[in-house]
N, C-alpha and C positions, 0 to 999 in steps of 0.2 A: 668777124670782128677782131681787131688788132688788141692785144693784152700782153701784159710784160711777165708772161711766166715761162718762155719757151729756152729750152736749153740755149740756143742760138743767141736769140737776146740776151740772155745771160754770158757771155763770154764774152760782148759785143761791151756790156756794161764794164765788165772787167778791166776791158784794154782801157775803154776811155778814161774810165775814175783812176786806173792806173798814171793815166797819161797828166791827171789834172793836180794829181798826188792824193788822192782821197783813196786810194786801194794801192796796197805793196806791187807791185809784179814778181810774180813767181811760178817759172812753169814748174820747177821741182817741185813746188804745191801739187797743180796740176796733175804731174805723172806719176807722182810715189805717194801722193798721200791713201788711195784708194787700194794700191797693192800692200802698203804696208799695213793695213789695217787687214787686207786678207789674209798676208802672211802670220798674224797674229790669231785671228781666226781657223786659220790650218795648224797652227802650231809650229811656224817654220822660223825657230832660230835664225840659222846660220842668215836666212834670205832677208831676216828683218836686221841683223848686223847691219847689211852689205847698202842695205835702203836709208838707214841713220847714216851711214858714209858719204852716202849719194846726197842726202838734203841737204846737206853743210851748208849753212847761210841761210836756208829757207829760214821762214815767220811760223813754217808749223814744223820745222823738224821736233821740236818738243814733244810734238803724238805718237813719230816714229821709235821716239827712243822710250817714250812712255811705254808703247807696246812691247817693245822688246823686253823692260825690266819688267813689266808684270809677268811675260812669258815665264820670267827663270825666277820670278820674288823667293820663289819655295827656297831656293840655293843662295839666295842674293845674302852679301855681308850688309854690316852697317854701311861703310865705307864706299858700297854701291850706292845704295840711297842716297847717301847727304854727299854723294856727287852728282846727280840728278837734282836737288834740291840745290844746289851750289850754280848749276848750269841755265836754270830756268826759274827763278826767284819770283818772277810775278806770275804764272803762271797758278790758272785751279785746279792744273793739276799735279801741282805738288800735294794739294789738300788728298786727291784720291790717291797718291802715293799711299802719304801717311796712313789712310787709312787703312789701306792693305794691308803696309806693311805693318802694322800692327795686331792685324785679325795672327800674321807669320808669328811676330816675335808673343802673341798669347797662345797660341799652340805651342810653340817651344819652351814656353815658360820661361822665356827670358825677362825676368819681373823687375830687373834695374833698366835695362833698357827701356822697359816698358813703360816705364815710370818717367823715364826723361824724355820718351818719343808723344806720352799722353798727352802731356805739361803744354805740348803744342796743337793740339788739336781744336778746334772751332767748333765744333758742335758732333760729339760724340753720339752713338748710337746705342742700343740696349746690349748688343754682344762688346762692344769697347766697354759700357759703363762697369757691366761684371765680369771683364778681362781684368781691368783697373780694379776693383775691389779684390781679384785675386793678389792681386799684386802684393796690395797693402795689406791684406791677411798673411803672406807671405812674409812680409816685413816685422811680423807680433802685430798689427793693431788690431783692434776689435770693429769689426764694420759693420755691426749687425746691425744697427739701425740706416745704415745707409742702404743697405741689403733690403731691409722691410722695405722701403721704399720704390722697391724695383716687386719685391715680392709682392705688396699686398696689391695687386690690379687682376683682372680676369686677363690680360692679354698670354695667347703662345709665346716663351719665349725662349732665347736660342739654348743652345745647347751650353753654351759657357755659364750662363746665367742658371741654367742645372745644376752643372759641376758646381758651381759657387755654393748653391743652396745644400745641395747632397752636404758636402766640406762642414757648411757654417749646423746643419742637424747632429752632425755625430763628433762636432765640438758642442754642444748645448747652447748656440749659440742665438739657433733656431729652433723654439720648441714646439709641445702640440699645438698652445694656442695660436700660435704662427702656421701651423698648418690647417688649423680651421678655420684662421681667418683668410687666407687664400682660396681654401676650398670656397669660401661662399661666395669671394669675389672673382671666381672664374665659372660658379653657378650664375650668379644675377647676372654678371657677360652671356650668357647662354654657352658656355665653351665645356660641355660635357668630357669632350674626352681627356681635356688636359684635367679637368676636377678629378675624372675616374683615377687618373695616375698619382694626383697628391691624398685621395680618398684611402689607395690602398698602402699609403706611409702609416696610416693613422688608426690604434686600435680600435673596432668594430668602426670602421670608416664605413659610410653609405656605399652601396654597388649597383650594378646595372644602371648607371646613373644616364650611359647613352641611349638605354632603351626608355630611361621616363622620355629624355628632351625629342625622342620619335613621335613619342604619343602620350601628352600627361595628362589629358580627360581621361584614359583608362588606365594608367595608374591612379587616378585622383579617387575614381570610383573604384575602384578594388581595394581601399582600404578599410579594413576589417575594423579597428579602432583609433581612438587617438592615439597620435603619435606622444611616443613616452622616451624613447631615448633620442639622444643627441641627434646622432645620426639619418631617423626617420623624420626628424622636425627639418634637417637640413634640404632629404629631400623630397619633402613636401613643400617646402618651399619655393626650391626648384621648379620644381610640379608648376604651380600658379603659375609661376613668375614664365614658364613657356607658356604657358595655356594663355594668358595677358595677352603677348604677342601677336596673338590670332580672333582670340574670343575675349578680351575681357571682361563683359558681361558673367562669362560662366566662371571666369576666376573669381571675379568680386564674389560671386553665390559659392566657391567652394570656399574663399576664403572665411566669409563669414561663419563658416558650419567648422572650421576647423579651427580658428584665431586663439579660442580658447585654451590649446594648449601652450600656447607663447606664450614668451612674457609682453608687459604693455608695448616695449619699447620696437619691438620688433614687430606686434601687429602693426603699429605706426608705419613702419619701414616699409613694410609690403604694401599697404595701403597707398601708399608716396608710388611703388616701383606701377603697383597695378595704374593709377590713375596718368602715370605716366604714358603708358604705353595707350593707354584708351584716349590720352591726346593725340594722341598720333596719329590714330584711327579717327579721330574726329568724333568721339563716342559722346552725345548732348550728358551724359551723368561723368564724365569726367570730374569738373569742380565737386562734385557730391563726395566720390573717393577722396578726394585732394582733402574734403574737409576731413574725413575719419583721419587722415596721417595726422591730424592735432598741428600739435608745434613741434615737429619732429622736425629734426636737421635736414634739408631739402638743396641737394648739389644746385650749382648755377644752371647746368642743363634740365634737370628737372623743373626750376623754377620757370624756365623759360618756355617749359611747352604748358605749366601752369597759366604764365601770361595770354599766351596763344587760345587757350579755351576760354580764358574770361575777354579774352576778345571777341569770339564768335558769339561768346553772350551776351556781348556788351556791359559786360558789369566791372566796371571803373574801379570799382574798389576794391576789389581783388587782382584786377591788375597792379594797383599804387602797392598793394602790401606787398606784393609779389614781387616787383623789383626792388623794392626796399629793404626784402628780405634777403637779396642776391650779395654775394661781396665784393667790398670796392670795386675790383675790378672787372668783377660780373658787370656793373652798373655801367663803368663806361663804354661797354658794348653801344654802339650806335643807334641799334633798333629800340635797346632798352629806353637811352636819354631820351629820344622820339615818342617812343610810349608811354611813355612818366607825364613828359609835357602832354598829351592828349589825354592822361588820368586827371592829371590837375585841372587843365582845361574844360572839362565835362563835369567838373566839379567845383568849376566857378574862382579858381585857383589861379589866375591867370598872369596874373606878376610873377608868378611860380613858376608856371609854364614856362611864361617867354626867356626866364634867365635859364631855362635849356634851350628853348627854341635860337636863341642867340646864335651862341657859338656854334652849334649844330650847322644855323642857315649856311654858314661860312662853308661848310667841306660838298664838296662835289660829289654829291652821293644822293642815291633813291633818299635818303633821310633826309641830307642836307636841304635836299628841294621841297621836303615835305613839310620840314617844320621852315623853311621860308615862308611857302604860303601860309600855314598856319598864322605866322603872323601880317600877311595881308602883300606877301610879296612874290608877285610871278615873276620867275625868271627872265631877267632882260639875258640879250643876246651876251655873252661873255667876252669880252673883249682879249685881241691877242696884245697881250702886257711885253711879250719880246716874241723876238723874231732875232734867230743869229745872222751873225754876216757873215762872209763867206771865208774869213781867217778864221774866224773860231772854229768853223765845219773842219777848217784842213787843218788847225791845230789836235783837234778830237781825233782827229784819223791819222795823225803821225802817234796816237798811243798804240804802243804794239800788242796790246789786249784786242784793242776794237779789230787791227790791223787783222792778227788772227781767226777773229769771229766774221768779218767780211769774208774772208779764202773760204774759211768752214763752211758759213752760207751758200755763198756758189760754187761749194762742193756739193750742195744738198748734204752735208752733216749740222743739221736742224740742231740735234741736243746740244752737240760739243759747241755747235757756235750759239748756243741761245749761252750755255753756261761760261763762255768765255766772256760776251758780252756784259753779262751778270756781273762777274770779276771783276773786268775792268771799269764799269762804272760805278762798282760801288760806293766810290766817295764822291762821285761827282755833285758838285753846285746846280745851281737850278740853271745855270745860262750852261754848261757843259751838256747837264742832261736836253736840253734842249738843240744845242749844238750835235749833241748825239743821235737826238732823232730826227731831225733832218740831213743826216748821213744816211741815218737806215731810210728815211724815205724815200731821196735818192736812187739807194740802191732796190730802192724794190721788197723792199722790208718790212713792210708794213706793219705786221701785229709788231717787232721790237720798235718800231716807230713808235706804236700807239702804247705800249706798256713803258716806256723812255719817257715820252712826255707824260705818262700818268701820274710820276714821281716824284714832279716840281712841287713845292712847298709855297713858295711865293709868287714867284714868274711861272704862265702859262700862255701855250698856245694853244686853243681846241680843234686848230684847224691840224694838229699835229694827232693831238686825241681824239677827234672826232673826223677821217678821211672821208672822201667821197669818190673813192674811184671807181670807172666805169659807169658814170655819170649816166652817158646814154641808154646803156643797157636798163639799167636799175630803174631809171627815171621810164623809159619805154614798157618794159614789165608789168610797172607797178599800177601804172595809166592800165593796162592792158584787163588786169585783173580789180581794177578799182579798189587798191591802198594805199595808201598812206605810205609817201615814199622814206618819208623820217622814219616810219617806224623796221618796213624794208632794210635799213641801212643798220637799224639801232640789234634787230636781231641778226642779220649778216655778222657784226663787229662782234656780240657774243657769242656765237657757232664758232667761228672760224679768223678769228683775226683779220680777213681777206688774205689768210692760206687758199693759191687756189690749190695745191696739192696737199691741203687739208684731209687725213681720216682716222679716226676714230676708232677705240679698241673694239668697238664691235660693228665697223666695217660704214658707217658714216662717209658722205663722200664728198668734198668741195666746202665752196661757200656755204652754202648752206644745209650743210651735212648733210645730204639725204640716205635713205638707209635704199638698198638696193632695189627691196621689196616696193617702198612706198615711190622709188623712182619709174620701176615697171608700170605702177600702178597708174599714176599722175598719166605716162605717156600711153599710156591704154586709151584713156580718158578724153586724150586729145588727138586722137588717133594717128598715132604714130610707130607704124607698123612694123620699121624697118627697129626700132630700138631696142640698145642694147644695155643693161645696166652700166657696165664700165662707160656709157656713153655719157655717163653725168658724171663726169671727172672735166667735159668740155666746159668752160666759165661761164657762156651766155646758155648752153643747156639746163646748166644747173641752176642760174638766174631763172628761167623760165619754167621750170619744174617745180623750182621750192616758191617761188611768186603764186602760183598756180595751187601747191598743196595748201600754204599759208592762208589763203581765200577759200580753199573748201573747209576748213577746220575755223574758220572766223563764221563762216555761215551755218556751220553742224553747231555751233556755239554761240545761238543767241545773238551773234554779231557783237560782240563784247571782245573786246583784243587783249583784254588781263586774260581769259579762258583761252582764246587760240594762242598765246604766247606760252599758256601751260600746256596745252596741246600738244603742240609744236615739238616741246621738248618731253614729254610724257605719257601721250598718247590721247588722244580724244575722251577714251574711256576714262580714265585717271582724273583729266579734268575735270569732267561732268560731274563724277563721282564726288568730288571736293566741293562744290557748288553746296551751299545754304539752303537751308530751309525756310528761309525768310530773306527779305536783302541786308545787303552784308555792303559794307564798303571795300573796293576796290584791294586798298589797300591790306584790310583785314584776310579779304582772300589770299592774299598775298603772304601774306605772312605766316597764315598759319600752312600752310601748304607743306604733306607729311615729310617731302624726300626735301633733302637740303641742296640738292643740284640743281632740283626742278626750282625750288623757294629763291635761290641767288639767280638763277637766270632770269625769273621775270622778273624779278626788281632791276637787273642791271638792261633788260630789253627795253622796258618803258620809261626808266630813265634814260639810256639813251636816245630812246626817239625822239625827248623834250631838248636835248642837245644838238641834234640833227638837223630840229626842227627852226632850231637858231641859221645852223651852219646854211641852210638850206635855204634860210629868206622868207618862211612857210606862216600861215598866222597863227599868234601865240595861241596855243593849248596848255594849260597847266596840267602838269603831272596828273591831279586829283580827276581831272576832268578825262583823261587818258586811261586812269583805273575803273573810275565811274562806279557805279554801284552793279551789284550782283545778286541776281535775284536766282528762286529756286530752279532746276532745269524744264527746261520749256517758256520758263516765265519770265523774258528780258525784262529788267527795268530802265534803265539809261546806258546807252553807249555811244562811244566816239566815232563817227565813221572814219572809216580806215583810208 
């Protein structure tokens, strides 16, 4: 089968888009971008000079010379930099410049420059945020409260943000209650070891705190009495709050036998932290917990896995108080406005409902289609609203951003051309970005095709957002194994963008990422003797391997395609596992579903199929009818055939 991922074709693309004005020509691209980036790699000065000499005029010598001065940043003056900065102005990578060079002049403690190099940064990091606060302590000002800031969270963090903290303790800047209140917010993270290091700032500070978080049902039971100083309440609390993680059942029973020694405000606390974590788990006594926290102050996340169990319970009215109780901007999280209108809605609230269900229907999203229907509307086919012409396409590709990010491309530099691409379009209008992605689809671009056109605000094309290439293949497959070719395509576009050199940090492979193990296994199956794992790296292998596992994990699963799309990405077991004890709506499974990888892939797999299933000409299915309902395992209740 003929596919357009072959090195060959790709050069072939080059000359022409060159020839048409839609791609630079540059073979100094070509022959030095790949040694200058190794010379950087080895560490070879002199040889990455001589390679910036040699690009002169190229569209990416900006990489070579980039490489060169991070080589030497250690030694580099100002007057290097803001010639770099001076040479290549639109460029993102002047942004990693700055950043570097900033990590340079906060080592040096050069705190004026520092100060006027910050002044330009876009979005600072935690080692820049407390470089910069040194600065300005450096300066006389008092930064403690900007300091708290950074201090009070459970996260590890760098080594400057130490230094900072060390500095602002033995100015009294930062006292002990600042050190107890970090210590508990790097115990409820679960991060023992950094607690144990601010534990031992702190007179009669708790110890062994990494041997509780190994095992704290045997710390929990080896306590001889109640807890009477600070220190032991801390980490007994600790204690539960791992033992939740795994067992909440047995936290709530040690909690209860010990709460006594708190005060009220903190039983509440734990109660919130324990019922949280038994959402996760899918624990049927979660809401029970939830209620002991009272009216205790309940983060947006918390609230939200609150939402999620009175989902699986169906109980509407603690879903409405639940998101009610979240802040502004907790609320306009999407799934929330979604689920407020189906509180209201169940509660006969329906003029309520719909003035969410509204604006929602409007956005192109699992939500947006959900609360469509709610109000009685199946998605008609979406109509392409522009289409560019063929001067806007060659206007876009005379930007020397895009110009860049094409060369990258078919250098196979994937990051640097996805982040130049970024760059360059970030101001773009909705007919630009769509002028945009039909360049990248052109070239063979497809996920920056399909994330380009995801961005239009007003103007839309979904044949842009929604591709079908490989038509045959996919369409042949899917007939082959009896799916659902919408939905084929709708998971394809979430795996893999139609990367077909697609993989994954734990070795995933192609369109439909398969893992190497479950590729062996598939071709066992189908008796295919001679096979090799790396042999599903080939496009129509990989079509016909992941078509093939996709239909056994749909038939291990009730035949239900919400459970084999969680499958798919989670494992057979995982999904089963999450399945109800009674039926559950579709949706509902969907959402509460524990890992948040697994939870965003199958809302965006079986929305796209409903998208697909437009592009594709297929008869309507509403979304609703796609999730269907979900009954206990073994026990289908309605599903869509695939």
């Amino acid at each position: 089968m003929f596919y357009y991922s072959t090195r060959a074709f790709s050069r072939c693309l080059i000359l022409l888009f060159a020839l048409l004005g839609l791609l630079p020509g540059s073979s100094a691209a070509d022959d030095d971008l790949q040694p200058a980036r190794d010379a950087y790699r080895l560490r070879q000065s002199d040889r990455l000079d001589q390679i910036v000499q040699r690009m002169a005029g190229s569209p990416l010598q900006s990489y070579a010379a980039y490489y060169a001065l991070l080589l030497n940043l250690s030694g580099a003056s100002e007057s290097d930099v803001q010639r770099f900065y001076q040479r290549y102005p639109d460029s993102p990578l002047v942004e990693r410049v700055r950043i570097e060079w900033l990590k340079v002049l906060g080592k040096r403690k050069s705190w004026p420059d520092y100060l006027a190099e910050y002044s330009q940064l876009a979005v600072p990091d935690k080692q820049l945020q407390c470089f910069n606060l040194q600065a300005r302590l450096n300066k006389g000002e008092n930064v403690a409260a900007d300091a708290r800031a950074i201090w009070q969270n459970g996260d590890n963090l760098p080594d400057a943000c130490e230094e900072l903290f060390a500095t602002l303790i033995q100015l009294g800047q930062l006292n002990n209650e600042d050190l107890w209140d970090r210590l508990r917010a790097t115990l409820t993270a679960g991060n023992a070891g950094t607690a144990q290091n601010i534990a031992n700032l702190l007179p009669h500070g708790p110890v062994q705190l990494t041997r509780v978080a190994e095992n704290p049902q045997r710390y929990l039971d080896g306590l001889k009495k109640a807890p009477e100083t600070r220190s032991v309440r801390e980490t007994v609390r600790f204690a539960v709050l791992q033992l939740a993680r795994s067992n909440a059942p047995a936290a709530a029973e040690q909690w209860q036998q010990l709460q006594t020694a708190f005060p009220l405000t903190e039983r509440a606390e734990v109660w919130g932290q324990i019922a949280t974590a038994a959402s996760r788990r899918q624990d049927p006594q979660t809401l029970d917990w939830f209620a002991r926290a009272g009216n205790t102050t309940l983060s947006d996340f918390q609230l939200g896995w609150k939402v999620r169990a009175a989902l699986r319970q169906k109980n509407w009215g603690v879903v409405l108080d639940s998101i009610n109780r979240m802040t502004p901007d907790g609320q306009q999280d999407s799934a929330w406005r979604y689920w407020k209108g189906r509180a209201l809605k169940e509660q006969g609230q329906i003029m309520q409902a719909n003035a969410l269900f509204l604006p929602l229907s409007r956005e192109y999203s699992f939500y947006g289609q959900l609360a469509a229907e709610e109000m009685g509307t199946v998605l008609s086919a979406p109509n392409v609203s522009y289409h560019p012409g063929g001067d806007e396409v060659r206007q876009v590709a005379q930007t020397p951003g895009i110009q860049r990010a094409l060369l990258l491309f078919q250098q196979d530099m994937r990051y640097e051309a996805n982040r130049e691409w970024l760059y360059a379009s970030r101001n773009f209008n909705d007919k630009q970005l769509l002028a945009a992605a039909e360049l990248a689809r052109q070239n063979n671009w497809l996920d920056r095709a399909i994330n380009t056109a995801d961005k239009t605000r007003q103007l839309h094309d979904f044949a842009q957002r929604y591709p079908t290439p490989e038509r045959s293949a996919i369409e042949q497959y899917a007939q082959q194994n009896l799916l659902d070719e919408a939905w084929v395509y709708g998971l394809i576009r979430q795996e893999s963008r139609f990367v077909t050199q697609a993989k994954s940090s734990v070795g995933a492979m192609g369109w439909m990422q398969l893992m190497p193990g479950t590729a062996q296994w598939v071709a066992k199956k189908l008796g295919w003797s001679q096979f090799r794992p790396q042999d599903a790296h080939d496009l129509e292998t990989n079509i016909a391997l992941g078509t093939y596992y996709l239909r056994h994990v749909y038939d291990l699963l009730d035949r239900q395609p919400v459970l084999a799309t969680a499958a798919y990405n989670a494992g057979p077991g995982r999904a089963r596992r999450w399945q109800p004890g009674d039926r559950l709506e579709g949706a509902i499974y969907a959402e509460s579903i524990p890992f948040t990888e697994t939870r965003d892939y199958v809302k965006k797999v079986m929305s796209n199929a409903v998208y697909y299933s437009h592009r594709l000409g297929d008869k309507i299915i509403s979304l609703k009818q796609r999730l269907g309902l979900i009954g206990p395992p073994g026990q289908p209740i309605s599903s869509q055939e695939p």
